[in-house]
C-alpha positions as CSV (number, residue, x, y, z in Angstrom):
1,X,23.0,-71.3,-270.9
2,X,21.2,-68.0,-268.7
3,X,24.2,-65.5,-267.7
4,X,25.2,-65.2,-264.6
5,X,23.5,-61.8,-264.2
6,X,19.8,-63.3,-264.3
7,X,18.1,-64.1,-261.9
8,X,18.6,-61.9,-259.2
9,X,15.8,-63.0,-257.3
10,X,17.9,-66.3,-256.2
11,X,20.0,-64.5,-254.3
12,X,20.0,-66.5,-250.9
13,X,19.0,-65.9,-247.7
14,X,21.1,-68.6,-246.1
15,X,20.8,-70.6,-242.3
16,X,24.2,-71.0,-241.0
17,X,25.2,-74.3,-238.6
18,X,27.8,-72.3,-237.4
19,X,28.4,-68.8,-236.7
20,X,32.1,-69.6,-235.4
21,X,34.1,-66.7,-236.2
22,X,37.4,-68.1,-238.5
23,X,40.5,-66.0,-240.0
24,X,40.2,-65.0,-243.7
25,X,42.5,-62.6,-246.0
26,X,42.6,-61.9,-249.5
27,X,45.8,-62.8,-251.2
28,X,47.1,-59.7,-253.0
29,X,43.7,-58.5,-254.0
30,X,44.8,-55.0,-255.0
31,X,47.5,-56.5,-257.7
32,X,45.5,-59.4,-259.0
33,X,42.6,-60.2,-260.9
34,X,42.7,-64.2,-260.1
35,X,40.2,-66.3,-262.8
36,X,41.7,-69.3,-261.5
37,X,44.2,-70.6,-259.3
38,X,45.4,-74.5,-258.3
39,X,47.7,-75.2,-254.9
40,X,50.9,-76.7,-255.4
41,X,51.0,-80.0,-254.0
42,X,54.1,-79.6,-251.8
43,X,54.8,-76.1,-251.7
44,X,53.2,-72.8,-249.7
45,X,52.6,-71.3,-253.3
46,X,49.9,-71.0,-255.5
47,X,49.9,-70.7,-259.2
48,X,46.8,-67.8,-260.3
49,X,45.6,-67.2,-263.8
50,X,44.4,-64.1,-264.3
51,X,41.5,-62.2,-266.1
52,X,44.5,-60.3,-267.8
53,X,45.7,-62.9,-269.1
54,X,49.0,-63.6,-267.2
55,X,50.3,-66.8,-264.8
56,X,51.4,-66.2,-261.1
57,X,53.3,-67.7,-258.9
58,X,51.9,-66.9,-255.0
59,X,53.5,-67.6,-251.8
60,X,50.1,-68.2,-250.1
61,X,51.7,-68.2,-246.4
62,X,53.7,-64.9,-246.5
63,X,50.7,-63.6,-249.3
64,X,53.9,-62.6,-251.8
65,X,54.0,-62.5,-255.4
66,X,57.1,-64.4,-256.5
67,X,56.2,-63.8,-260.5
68,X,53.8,-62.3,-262.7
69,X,54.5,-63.8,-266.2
70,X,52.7,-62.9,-269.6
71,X,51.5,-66.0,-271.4
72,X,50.4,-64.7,-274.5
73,X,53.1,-62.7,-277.2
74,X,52.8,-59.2,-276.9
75,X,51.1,-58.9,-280.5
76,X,48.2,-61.7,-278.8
77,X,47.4,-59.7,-275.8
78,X,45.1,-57.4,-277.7
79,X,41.8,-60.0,-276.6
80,X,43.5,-60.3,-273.0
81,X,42.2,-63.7,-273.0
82,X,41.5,-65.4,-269.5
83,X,43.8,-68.3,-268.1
84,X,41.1,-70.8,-267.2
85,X,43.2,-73.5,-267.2
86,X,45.7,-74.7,-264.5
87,X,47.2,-78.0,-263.3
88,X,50.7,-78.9,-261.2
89,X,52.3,-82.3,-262.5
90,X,51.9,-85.1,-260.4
91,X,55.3,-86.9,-260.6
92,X,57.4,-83.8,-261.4
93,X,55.3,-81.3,-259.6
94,X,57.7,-78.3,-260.2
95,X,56.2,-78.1,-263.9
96,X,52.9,-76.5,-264.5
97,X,50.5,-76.5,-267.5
98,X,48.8,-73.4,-268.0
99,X,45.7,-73.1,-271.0
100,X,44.0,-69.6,-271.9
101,X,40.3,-69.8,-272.8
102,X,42.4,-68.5,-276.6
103,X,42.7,-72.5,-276.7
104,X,46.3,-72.4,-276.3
105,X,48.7,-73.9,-274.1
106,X,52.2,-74.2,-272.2
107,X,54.0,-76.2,-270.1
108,X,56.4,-73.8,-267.0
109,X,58.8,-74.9,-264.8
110,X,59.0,-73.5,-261.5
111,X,62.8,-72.4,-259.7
112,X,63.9,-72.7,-256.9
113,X,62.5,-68.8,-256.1
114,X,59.1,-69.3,-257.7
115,X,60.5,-68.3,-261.0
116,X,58.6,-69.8,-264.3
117,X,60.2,-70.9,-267.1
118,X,58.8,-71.6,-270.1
119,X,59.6,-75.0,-270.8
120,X,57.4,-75.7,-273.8
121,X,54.8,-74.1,-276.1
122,X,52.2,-76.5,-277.8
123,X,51.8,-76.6,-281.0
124,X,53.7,-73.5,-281.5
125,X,50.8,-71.6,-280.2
126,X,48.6,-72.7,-281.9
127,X,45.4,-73.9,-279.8
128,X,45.1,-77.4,-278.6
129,X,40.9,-77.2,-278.2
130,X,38.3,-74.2,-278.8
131,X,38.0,-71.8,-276.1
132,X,39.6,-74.0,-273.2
133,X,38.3,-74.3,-270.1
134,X,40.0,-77.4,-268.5
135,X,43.6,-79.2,-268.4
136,X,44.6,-81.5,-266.3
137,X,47.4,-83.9,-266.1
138,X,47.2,-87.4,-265.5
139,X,49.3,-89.1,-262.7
140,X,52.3,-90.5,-264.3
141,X,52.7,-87.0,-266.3
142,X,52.6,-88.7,-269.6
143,X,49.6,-87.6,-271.0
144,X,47.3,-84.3,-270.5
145,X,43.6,-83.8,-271.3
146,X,41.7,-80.5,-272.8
147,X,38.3,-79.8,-272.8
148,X,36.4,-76.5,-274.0
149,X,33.4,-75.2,-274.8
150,X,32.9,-78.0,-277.1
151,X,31.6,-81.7,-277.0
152,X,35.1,-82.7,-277.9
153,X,38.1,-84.5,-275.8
154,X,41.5,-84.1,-276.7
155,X,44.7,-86.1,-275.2
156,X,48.1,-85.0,-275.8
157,X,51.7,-86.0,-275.1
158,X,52.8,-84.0,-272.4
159,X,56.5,-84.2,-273.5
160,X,56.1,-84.2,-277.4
161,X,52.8,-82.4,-277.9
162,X,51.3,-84.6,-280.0
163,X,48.0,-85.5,-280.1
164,X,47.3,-89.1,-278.5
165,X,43.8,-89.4,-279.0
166,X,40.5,-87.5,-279.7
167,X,37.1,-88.2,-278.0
168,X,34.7,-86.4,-281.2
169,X,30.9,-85.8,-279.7
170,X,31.2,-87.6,-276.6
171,X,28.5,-85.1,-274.8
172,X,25.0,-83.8,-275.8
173,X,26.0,-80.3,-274.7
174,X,29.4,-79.0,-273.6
175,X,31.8,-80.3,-271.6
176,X,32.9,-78.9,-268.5
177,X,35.6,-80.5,-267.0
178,X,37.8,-83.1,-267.4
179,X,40.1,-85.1,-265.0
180,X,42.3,-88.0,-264.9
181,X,42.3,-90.3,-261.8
182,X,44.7,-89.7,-259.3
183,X,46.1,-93.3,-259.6
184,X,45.5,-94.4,-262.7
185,X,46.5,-93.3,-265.6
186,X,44.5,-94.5,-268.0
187,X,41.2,-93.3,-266.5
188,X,39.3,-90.2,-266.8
189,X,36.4,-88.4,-265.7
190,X,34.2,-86.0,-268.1
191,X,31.0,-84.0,-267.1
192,X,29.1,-82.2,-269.2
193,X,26.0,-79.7,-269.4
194,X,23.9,-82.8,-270.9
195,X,23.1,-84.0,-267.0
196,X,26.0,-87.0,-267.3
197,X,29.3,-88.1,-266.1
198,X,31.2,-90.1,-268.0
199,X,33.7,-92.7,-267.1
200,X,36.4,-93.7,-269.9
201,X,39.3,-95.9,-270.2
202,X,42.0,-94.5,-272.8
203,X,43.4,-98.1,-273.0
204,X,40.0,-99.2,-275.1
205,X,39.9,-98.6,-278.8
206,X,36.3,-97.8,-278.9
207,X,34.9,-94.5,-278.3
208,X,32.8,-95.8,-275.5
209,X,32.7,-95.1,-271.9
210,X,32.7,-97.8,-268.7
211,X,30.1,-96.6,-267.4
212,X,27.8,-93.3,-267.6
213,X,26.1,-91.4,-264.5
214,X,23.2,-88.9,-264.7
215,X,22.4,-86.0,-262.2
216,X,19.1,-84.3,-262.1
217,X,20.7,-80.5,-263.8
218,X,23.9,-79.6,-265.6
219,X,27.1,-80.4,-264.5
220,X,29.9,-78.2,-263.3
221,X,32.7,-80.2,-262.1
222,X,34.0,-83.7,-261.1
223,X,36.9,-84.9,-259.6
224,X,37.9,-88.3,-258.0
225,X,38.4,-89.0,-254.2
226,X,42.2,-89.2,-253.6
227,X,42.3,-92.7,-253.6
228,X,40.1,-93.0,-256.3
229,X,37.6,-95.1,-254.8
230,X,34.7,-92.8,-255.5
231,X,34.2,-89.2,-257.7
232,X,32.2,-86.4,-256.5
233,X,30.1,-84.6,-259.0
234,X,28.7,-81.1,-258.8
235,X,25.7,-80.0,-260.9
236,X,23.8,-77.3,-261.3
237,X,22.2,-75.6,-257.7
238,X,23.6,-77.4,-255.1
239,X,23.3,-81.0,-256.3
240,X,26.3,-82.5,-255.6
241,X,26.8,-85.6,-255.8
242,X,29.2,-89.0,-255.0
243,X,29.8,-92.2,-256.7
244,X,31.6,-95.5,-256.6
245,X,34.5,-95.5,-259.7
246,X,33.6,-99.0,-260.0
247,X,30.4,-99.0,-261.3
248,X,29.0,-95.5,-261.4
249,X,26.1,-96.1,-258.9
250,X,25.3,-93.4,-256.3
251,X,27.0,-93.7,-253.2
252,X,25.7,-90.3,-251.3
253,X,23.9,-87.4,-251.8
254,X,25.5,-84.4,-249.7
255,X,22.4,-82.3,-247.3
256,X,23.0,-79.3,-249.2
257,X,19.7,-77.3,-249.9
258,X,18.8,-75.7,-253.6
259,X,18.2,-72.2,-253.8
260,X,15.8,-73.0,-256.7
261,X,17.9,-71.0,-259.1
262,X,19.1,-72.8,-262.9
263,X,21.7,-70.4,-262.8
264,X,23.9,-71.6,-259.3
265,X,26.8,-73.0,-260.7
266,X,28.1,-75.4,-258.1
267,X,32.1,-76.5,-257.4
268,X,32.7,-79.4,-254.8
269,X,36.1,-81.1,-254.1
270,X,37.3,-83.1,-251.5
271,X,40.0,-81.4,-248.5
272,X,41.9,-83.0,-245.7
273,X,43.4,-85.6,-247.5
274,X,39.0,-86.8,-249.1
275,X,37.6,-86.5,-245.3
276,X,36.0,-83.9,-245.8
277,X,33.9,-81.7,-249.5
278,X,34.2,-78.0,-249.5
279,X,31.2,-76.9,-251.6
280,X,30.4,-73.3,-253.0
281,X,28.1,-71.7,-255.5
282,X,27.9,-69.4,-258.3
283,X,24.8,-67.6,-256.5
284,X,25.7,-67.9,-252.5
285,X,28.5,-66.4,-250.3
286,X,27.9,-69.8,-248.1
287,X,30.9,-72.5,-248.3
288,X,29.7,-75.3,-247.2
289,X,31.9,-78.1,-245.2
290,X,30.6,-82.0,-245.6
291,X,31.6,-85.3,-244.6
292,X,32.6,-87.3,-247.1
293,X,31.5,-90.1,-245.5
294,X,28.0,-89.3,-244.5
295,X,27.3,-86.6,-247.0
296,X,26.7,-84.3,-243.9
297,X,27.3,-80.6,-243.4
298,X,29.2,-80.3,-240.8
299,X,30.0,-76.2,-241.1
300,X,28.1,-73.4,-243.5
301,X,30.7,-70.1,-243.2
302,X,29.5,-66.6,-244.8
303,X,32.5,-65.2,-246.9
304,X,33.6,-63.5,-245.3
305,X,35.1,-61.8,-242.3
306,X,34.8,-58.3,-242.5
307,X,33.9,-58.2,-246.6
308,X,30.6,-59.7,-246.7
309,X,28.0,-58.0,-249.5
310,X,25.0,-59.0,-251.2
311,X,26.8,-59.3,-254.6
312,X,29.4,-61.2,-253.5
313,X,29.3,-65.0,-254.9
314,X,31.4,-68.0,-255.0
315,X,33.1,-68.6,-258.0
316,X,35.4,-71.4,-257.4
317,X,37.0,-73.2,-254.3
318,X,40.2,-75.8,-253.0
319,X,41.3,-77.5,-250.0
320,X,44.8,-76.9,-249.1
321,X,47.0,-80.1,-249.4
322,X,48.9,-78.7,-246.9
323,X,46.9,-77.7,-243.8
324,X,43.9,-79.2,-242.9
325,X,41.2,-77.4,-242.1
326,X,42.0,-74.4,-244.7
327,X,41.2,-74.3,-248.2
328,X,41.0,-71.3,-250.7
329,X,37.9,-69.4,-252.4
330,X,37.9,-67.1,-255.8
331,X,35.0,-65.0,-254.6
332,X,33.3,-62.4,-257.1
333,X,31.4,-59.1,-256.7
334,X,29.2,-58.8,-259.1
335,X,29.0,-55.5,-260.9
336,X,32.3,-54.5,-260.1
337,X,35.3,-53.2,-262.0
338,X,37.5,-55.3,-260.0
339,X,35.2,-58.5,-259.4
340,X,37.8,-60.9,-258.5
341,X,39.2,-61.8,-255.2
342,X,41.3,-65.7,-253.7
343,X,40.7,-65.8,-250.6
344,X,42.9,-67.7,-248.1
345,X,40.6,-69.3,-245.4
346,X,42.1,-70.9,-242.0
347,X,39.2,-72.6,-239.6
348,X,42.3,-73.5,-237.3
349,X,42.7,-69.9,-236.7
350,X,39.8,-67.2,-235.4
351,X,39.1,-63.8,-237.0
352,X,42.5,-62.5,-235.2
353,X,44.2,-65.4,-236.2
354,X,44.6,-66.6,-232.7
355,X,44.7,-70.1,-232.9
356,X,41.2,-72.0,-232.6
357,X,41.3,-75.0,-229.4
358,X,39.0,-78.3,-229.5
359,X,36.2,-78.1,-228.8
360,X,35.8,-77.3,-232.8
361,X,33.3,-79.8,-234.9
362,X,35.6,-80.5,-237.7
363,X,38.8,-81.1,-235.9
364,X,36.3,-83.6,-233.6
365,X,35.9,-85.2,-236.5
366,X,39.0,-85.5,-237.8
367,X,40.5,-86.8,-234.8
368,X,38.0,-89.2,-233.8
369,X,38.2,-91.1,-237.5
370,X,42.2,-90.7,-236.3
371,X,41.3,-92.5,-233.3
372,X,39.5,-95.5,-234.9
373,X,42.1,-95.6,-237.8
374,X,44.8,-96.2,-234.5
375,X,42.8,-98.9,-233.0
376,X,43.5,-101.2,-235.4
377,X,47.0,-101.8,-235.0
378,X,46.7,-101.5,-231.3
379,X,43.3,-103.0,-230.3
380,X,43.6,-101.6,-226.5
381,X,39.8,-102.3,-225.0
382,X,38.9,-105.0,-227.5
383,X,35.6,-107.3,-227.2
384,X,35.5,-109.2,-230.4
385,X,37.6,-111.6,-231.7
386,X,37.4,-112.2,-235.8
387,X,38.6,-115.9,-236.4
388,X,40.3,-117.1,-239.9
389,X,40.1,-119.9,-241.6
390,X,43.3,-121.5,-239.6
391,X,42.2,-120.3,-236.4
392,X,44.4,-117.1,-236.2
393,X,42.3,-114.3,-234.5
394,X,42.2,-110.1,-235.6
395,X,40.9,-108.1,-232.5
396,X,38.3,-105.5,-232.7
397,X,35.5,-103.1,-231.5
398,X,31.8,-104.0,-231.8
399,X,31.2,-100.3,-231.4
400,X,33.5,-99.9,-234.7
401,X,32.1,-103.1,-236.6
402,X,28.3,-102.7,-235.5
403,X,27.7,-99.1,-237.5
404,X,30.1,-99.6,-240.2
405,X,29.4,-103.0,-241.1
406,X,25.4,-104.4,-241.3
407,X,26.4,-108.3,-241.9
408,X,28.6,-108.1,-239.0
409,X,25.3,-106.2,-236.8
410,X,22.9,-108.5,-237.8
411,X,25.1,-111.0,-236.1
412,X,25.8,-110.1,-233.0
413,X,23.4,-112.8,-231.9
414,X,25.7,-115.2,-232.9
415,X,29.0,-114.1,-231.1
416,X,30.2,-117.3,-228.7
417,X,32.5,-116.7,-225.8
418,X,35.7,-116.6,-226.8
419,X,38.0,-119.6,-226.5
420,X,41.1,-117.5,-226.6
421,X,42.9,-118.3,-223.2
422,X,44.6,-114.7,-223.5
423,X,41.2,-113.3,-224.0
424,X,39.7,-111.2,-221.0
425,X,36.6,-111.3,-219.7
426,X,33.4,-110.4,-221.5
427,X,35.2,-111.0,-225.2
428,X,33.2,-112.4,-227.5
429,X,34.5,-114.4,-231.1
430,X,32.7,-114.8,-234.3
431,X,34.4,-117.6,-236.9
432,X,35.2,-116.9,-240.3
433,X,35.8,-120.5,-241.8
434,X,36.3,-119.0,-245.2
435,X,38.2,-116.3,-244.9
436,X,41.8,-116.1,-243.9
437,X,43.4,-113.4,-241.6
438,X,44.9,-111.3,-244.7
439,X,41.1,-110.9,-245.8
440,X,39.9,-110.5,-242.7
441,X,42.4,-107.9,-242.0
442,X,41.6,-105.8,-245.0
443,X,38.2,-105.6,-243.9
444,X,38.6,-104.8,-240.8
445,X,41.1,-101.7,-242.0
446,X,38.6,-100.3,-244.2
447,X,35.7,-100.7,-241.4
448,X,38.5,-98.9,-239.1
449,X,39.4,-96.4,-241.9
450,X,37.2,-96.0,-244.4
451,X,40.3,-96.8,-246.5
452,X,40.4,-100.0,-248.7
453,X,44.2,-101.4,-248.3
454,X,44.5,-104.9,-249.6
455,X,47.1,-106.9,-246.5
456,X,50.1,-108.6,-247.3
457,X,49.0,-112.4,-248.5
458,X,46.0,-111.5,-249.8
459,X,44.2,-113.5,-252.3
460,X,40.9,-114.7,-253.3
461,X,40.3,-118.4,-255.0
462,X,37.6,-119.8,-257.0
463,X,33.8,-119.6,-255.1
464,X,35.2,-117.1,-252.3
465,X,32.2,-115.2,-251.1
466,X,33.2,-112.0,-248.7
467,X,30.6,-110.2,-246.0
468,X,29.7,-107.4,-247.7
469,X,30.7,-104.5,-246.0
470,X,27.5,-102.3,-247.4
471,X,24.7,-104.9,-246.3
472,X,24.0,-109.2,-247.0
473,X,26.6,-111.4,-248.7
């Protein structure tokens, strides 16, 4: 791979959608040299890894250390080996994994003052993979995954420490990152440098994945959608990516433009609960804010207030699980002694950290999905009526169904007044013989949400054939 200080003629020259002035701060800059960091879950902290290599615990509201704690033994800190490696348990999400790029790892647990504890050291320090670069724990916090600078997987017990399982060569070139799926606990994500994404299922003997996807450059990162329905992938120079976990096929390309450069490392992942991407790169000071659902940029900010340089690049990004509309970049300046900054960024808020009033594209957004998502369970203004196959009837909005649903648009020639003596005037009905209401209502929730929610008496007999909600049956 070309080092990050090649290149230098890709340095961008970027058109903004937006020059809407937003509220930034570093978050203890002057103390910290942040490599990594991860939000908790629940909590207005942060843990940090550090180019030092120590683990801290960050208040990112009141922008407060609560700990600074050494992870390797005094007679290991010699190398000063980066913490690369984060990721909050999911059930118990007061315990923290923590890996250094020395391989090794351990498992903290947070107090009630943002305290660690060391609750566990694998393998008695010795390392769990070569040169670590990715843990993450899947969602039931049995098992945790490491990947390095390798083409090796590794699965562990999270409470034992023993090795589960070991995926040996899975990838041409490295591997990048790997994740388990938010849901499931079985499954897992890996991406590599060899232009694929693999899809595995730990519960199948053979070292084979479901299903493989490709990209056009190296990959960078992947992670799933937080209901798992799709994973968003990231490869090299603004190719990024998104894909049905079904199957593997494409499901959208996001409109971000390529700076023509094979050394822009690009990190997506998905904010305000998988509305919306935040997207940065390894050779831009742009983050840029998507649609999930359209693959659209819907903001391009310059980081950031009141630092912007021409060596400063994005490193790494999240979306607060908190706050929507705020999220957190590791920015770098490049040929500096002190490269490293997080920095906490609030679009709900301007540079004064006033706060910001509609008209504002992204809460727009936001709240007119929130609108549509109400509609369904009170369907004020209604002109369709869905029939089942017992003649019970689901209200709805051919301005809802028509975009979001093609079988349902090529049909509107075939909506019939409506029978319904509690129907008003100018409401049309459309009958669904085979279908009953439970089936018809979980479509019409994920035409109203984008959501897929299966309704209470749900089920699907032998030859049952559904509208397709992406085009023909």
């Amino acid at each position: 791979m070309a080092s990050l200080d090649e290149d230098e003629d890709a340095l961008l020259t970027t058109n903004l959608t937006s020059a809407s002035a937003y509220f930034a701060r570093p978050l203890c800059s002057s103390e910290l040299q942040p490599r990594q960091f991860e939000f908790h879950p629940e909590l207005n902290i942060m843990a940090v890894g550090t180019c030092e290599g120590d683990v801290v615990v960050l208040d990112w509201e009141k922008n407060q250390i609560l700990q600074r704690r050494i992870f390797e033994a005094e007679e290991d800190r010699r190398e000063r080996r980066s913490i690369l490696a984060l990721s909050w348990l999911r059930k118990n999400s007061r315990l923290l994994l923590a890996g250094s790029s020395s391989g090794k790892a351990k498992l903290y647990r947070l107090d009630n003052k943002g305290a660690l504890e060391m609750a566990m050291e694998y393998r008695e320090g010795e390392p769990l993979t070569e040169e670590m670069t990715s843990i993450h724990c899947n969602c039931v916090d049995q098992l945790l995954v490491t990947s390095g600078y390798t083409k090796n997987v590794n699965i562990f017990d999270v409470e034992t420490g023993q090795e589960v399982r070991e995926y040996n060569g899975i990838h041409e070139d490295h591997i990048n990152i790997c994740r388990f799926a938010n849901n499931l606990p079985d499954i897992l994500l890996t991406c590599s440098f060899d232009n694929t994404i693999k899809l595995w299922d730990n519960r199948c003997s053979a070292q084979r994945p479901i299903h493989v996807s490709n990209s056009k450059g190296g990959n960078v990162m992947v992670c799933f959608s937080p209901d798992d329905m799709y994973f968003l992938a990231s490869a090299v120079d603004n190719e990024v990516k998104q894909y049905t976990t079904v199957d593997g096929s494409l499901h959208l390309k996001y409109d971000i433009e390529p700076i023509n450069s094979s050394i822009n490392y690009t990190r997506s992942y998905y904010a305000n609960d998988g509305d919306l991407v935040v997207s940065g790169s390894s050779n831009d000071d742009v983050v840029h804010i998507c649609s999930s659902s359209t693959g659209k940029i819907i903001e391009s900010i310059r980081m950031y207030e009141g630092r912007r340089h021409p060596n400063l690049y994005i490193q790494s990004l999240r979306g607060n699980p908190i706050n929507a509309n705020r999220f957190g970049v590791l920015v770098c300046y490049r040929y500096s002694d002190a490269p490293y900054e997080v920095v906490d960024v609030d679009l709900n808020r301007d540079s004064k950290g006033q706060p910001v009033h509609l008209p504002y594209s992204i809460a727009a957004a936001q709240q007119l999905t929130q609108d549509f998502a109400r509609q369904i369970d009170n369907p004020s203004f209604y002109d369709v009526e869905l029939v089942a196959d017992d003649g019970r009837r689901l209200r709805a909005h051919k301005a809802i169904l028509s975009p979001r649903w093609p079988w349902f648009r090529r049909r509107l020639t075939n909506l019939k007044p409506s029978t319904s003596l509690s129907a008003g005037p100018g409401v049309e009905e459309l009958h669904f013989p085979d279908l009953t209401r439970a089936m018809l209502h979980t479509i019409l929730h994920f035409c109203y949400t984008g959501k897929f929610s299966v309704a209470e008496g749900f089920a699907v007999t032998s030859g049952t054939r559904f509208p397709d909600a992406a085009g023909e049956m």
